[in-house]
C-alpha positions in Angstrom: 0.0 0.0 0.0 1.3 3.5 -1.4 0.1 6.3 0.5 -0.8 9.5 -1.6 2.0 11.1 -3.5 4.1 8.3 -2.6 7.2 7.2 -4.4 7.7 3.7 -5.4 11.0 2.9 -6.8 12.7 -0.2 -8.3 16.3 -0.4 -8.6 19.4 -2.9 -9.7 23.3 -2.5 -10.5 24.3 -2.9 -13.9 27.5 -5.1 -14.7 30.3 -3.1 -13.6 33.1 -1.6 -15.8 36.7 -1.0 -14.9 38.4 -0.6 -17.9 38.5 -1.8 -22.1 41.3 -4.4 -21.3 39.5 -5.4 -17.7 36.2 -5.2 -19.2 36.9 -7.8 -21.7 38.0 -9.9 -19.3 35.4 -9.8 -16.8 32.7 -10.1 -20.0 34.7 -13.4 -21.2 33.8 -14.8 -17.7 30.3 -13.3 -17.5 29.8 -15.1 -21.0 31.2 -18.7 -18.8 28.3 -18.5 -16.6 25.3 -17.0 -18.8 23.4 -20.0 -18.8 23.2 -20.3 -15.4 21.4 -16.7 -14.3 18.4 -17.4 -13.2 15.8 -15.8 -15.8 14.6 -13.1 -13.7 18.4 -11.9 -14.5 16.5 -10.7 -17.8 15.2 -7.7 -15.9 18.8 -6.1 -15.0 20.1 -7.1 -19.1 16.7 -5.3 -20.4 17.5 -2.5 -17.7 13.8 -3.1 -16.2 12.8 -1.6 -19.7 9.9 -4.3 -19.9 9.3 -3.3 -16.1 5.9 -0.5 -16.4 5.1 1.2 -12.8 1.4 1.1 -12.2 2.3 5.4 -11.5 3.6 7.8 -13.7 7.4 7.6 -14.0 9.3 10.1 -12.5 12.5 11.3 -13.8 15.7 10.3 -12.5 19.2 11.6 -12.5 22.0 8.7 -13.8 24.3 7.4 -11.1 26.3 4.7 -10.2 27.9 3.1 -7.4 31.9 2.9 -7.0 34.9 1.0 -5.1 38.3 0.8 -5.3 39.7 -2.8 -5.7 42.6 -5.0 -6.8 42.7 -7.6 -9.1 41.8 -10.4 -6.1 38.6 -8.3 -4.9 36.8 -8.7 -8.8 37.7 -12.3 -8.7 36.3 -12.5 -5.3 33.5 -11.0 -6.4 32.7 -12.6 -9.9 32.9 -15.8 -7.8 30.1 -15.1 -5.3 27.5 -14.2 -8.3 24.8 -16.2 -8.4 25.6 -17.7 -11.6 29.4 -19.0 -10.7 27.8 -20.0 -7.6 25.7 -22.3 -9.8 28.8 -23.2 -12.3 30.6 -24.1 -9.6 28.2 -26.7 -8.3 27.1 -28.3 -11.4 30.6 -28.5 -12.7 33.0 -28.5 -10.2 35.2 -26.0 -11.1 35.6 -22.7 -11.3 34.7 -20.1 -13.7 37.4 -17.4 -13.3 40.4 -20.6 -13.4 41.0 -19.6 -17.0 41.3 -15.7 -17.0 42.7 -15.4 -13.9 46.5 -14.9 -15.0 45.2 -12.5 -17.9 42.7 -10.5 -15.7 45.7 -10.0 -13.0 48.0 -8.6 -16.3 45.3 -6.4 -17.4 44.8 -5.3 -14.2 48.2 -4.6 -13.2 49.5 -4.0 -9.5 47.4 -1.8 -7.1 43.9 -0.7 -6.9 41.3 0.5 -9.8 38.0 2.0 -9.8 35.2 -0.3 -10.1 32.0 1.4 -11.4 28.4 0.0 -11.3 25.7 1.8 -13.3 22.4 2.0 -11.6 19.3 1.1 -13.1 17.0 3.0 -11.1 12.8 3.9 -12.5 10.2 5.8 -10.0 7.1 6.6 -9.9 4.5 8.5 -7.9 0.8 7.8 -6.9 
């Protein structure tokens, strides 16, 4: 229940992007575990363009959310998605294995800026 003038808002993260020469990398590994997002995983792809608010939409301002990580944080992280999380059961192994060495190169020593666009629609009663 929305009270008057009330906002209701839906919101996801986008896949992140570091860098051309990271990126690649990191979409080489998304492309491992595709098949293994659940469907409703359609909604963040389609960026909830198929989603329609029952209020007019409102508009929004772009943003995105940010950290600073090395190479071992993005693995860490590709490997707790959903997806590896299911690759990793059904197959025993895991999906970053092959790209680690090449992500790490790309990467380089250090920290870089991880950026992840928000998909954000509102609307209000």
């Amino acid at each position: 229940m929305l009270k008057p003038r009330g906002v209701l808002s839906v919101w996801c993260y986008e896949r992140c992007k570091v860098n051309p020469a990271c990126d690649d990398i990191i979409e080489k590994i998304f492309a491992e575990v595709e098949s293994y997002w659940p469907p409703e995983r359609d909604l963040v792809e389609d960026h909830y363009g198929s989603i329609n608010l029952p209020f007019p939409e409102m508009p929004v301002d772009a943003f995105s959310m940010e950290a600073s990580w090395a190479a071992d944080n993005m693995l860490a992280y590709m490997r707790t998605w959903s997806a590896s999380q299911r690759y990793m059961r059904d197959n025993g192994t895991d999906p970053t294995s092959n790209l680690v060495d090449a992500l790490r190169a790309a990467w380089g020593p250090g920290r870089r800026s991880v950026r992840w666009p928000i998909t954000l629609k509102a609307g209000r009663k």
